[in-house]
C-alpha positions as CSV (number, residue, x, y, z in Angstrom):
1,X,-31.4,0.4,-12.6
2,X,-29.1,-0.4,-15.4
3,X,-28.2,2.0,-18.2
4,X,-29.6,0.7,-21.2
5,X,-25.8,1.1,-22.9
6,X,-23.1,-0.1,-20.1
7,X,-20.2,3.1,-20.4
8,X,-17.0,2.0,-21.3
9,X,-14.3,0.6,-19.5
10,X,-11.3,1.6,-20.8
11,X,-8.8,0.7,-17.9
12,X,-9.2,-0.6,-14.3
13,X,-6.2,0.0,-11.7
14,X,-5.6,-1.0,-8.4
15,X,-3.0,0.7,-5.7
16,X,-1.7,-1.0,-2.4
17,X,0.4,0.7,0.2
18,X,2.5,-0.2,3.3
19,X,3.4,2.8,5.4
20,X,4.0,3.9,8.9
21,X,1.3,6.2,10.3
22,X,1.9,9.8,11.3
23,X,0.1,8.5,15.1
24,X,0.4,5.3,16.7
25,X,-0.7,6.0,20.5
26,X,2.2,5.0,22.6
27,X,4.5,4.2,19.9
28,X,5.3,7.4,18.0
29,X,6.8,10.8,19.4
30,X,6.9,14.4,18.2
31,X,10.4,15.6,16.7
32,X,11.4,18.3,19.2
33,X,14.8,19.7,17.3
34,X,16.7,19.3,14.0
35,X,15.1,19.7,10.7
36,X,12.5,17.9,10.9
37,X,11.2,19.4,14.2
38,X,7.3,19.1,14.3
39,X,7.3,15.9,12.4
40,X,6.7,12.4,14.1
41,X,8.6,9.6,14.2
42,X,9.3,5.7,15.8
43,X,11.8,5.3,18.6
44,X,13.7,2.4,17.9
45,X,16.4,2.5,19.9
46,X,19.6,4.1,18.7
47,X,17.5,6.5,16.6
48,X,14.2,8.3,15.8
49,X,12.6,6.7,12.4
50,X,10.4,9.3,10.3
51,X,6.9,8.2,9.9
52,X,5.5,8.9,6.6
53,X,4.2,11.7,8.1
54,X,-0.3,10.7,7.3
55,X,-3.1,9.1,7.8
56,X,-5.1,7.1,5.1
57,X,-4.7,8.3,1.9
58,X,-6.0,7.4,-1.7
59,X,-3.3,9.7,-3.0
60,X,-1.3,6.5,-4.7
61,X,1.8,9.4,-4.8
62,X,1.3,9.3,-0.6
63,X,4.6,8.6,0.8
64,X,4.9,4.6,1.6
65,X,6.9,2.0,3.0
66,X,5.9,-0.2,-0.2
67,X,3.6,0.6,-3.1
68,X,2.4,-1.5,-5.8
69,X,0.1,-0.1,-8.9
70,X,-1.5,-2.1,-11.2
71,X,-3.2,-1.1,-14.0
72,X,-5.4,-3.2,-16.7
73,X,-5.9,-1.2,-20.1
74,X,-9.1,-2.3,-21.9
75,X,-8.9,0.4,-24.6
76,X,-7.3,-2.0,-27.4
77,X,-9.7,-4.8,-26.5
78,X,-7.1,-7.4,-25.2
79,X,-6.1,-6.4,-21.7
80,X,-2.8,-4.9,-21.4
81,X,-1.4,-5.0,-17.6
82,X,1.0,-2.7,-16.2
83,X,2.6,-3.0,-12.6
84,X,4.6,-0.4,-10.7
85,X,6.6,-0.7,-7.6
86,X,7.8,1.9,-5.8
87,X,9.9,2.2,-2.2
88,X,10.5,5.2,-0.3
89,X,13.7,6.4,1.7
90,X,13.7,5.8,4.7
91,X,15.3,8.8,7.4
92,X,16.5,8.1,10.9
93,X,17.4,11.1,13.4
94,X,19.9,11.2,16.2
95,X,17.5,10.8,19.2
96,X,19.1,14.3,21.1
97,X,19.8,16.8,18.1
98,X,17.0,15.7,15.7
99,X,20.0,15.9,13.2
100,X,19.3,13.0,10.3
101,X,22.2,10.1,10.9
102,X,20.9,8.1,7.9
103,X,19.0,8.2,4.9
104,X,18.5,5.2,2.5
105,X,16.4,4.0,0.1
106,X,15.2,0.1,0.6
107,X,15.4,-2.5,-2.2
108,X,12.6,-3.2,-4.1
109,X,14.3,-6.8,-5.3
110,X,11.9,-8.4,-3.3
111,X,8.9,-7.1,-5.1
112,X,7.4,-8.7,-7.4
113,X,4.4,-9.5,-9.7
114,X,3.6,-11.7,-12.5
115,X,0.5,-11.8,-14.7
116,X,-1.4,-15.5,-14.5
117,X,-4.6,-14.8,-16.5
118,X,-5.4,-12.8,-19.1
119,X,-9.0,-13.8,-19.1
120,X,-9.9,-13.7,-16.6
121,X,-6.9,-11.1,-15.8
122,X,-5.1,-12.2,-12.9
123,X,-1.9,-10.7,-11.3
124,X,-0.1,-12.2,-8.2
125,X,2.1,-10.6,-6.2
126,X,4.7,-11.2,-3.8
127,X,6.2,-8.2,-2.2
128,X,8.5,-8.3,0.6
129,X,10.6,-5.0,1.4
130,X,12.1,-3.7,4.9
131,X,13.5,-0.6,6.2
132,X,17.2,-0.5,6.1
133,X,18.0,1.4,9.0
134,X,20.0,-0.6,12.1
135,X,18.3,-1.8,14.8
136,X,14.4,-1.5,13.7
137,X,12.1,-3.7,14.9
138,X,11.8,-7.1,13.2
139,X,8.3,-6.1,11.8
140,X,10.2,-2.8,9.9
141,X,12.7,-5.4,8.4
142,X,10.0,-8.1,6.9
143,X,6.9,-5.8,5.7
144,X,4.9,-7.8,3.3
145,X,2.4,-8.5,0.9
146,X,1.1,-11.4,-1.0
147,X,-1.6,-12.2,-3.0
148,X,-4.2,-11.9,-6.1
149,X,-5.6,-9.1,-7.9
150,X,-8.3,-10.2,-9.9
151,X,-11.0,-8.3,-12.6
152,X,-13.3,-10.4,-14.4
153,X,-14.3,-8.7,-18.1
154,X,-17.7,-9.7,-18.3
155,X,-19.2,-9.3,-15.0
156,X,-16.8,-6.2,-14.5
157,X,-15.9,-7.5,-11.0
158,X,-12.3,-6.9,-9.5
159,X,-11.8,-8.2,-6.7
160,X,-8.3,-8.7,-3.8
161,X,-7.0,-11.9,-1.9
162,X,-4.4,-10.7,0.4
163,X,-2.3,-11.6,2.9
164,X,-1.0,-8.1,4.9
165,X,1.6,-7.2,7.9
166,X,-0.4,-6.4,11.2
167,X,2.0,-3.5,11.6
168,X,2.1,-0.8,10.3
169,X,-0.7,-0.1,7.8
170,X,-1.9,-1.3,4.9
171,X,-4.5,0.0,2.6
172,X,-5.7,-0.7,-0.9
173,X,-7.5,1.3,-4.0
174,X,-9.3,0.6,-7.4
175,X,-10.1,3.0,-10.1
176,X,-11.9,3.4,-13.3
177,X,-10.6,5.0,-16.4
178,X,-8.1,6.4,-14.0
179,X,-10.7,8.1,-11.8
180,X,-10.5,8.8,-7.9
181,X,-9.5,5.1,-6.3
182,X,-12.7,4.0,-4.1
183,X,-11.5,1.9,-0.9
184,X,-11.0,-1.1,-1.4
185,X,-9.4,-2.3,2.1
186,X,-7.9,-0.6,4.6
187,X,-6.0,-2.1,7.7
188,X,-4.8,-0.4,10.5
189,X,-1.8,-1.1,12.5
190,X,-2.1,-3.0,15.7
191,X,-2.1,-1.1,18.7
192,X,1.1,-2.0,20.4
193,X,4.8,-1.2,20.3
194,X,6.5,-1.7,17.3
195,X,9.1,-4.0,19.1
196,X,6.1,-6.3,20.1
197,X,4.4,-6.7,16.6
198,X,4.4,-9.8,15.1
199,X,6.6,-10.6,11.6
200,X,5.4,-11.2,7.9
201,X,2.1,-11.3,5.8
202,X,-0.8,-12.8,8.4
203,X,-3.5,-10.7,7.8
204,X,-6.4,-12.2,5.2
205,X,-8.3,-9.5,2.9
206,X,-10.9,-10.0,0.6
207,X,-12.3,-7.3,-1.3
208,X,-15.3,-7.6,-3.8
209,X,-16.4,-4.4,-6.2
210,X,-18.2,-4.7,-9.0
211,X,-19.9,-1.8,-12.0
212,X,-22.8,-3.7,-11.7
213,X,-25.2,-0.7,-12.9
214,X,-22.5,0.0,-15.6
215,X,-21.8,3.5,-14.9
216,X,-18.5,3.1,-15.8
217,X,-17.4,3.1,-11.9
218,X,-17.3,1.3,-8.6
219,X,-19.7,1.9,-5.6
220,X,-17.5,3.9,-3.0
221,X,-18.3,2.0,0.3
């Protein structure tokens, strides 16, 4: 039932990630030497590329490929938006030793976000990072994500339209009044070799979540 006085919203955020799984059956192998023995990784060819070493994760400090935060702040009564981007070094190994051969840190140049509505907010975004190591796979050079974020004041609905990579994985959060992030979307990686999958944004999500009961959060389902 509703609460007879709806709790306050005083910010909204929203967290997407692109990373590469700790397992991939038949495409990721277990670091046998060097220092980062134990740890898995992608054979692409002329090196081992670290995973980011999980699974899912709501953690929006969870190593990534690409990470974008967004967060609304009600507290002033207009809506003040914030985005973050944030891309992770990337480590390849020599394939005998397990000693690291390279270590660099993508650009995040191609990541970016504009705000489009302030009522209702809107924030588009158009991310496109890669993995700067030689001889990845085309879908490590091109990982990408384009879209809306959207969260409507008066019906207290936020809501995604996505396009996502097939490969690796993508998932997506939204919070409260910087609460735990409740799953918003969460796409795993197709199950094939990562020299096989296909290149670029091609994958449609649409998310829905709305405080309808005005607790102040978002049903976790």
């Amino acid at each position: 039932m509703p609460t007879s006085e709806p709790a306050a919203i005083r910010s909204v955020a929203v967290w997407i990630n692109v990373f590469v799984p700790f397992d991939l059956p038949g495409t990721t192998v277990r670091m046998r030497r060097g220092p980062h023995a134990g740890r898995s990784a992608l054979d692409v060819g002329s090196a081992l590329l670290l995973t980011d070493q999980r699974a899912f994760s709501r953690d929006p400090r969870a190593a990534s490929r690409m990470h974008s935060h967004v967060r609304i702040d009600l507290s002033a009564g207009e809506p003040v938006v914030t985005i973050r981007h944030r891309v992770d070094p990337a480590t390849a190994c020599h394939r005998r030793t397990g000693d690291v051969v390279r270590q660099s840190r993508p650009s995040g140049r191609g990541m970016t976000a504009q705000v489009t509505s302030r009522d209702p907010v809107v924030v588009s975004l158009d991310c496109v990072a890669g993995v700067p190591i030689p001889d990845v796979p085309p879908a490590l050079r091109e990982l990408a994500y384009r879209g809306t974020i959207t969260y409507r004041l008066a019906g207290r609905l936020l809501a995604v339209d996505l396009m996502v990579g097939m490969f690796p994985a993508t998932e997506g959060y939204g919070s409260v009044n910087d609460g735990n992030g409740i799953i918003m979307f969460r796409q795993a990686s197709l199950p094939i070799a990562a020299g096989q999958a296909p290149v670029g944004a091609l994958r449609r999500i649409r998310s829905n979540f709305s405080d309808g009961d005005g607790s102040g959060f978002f049903p976790d389902v």
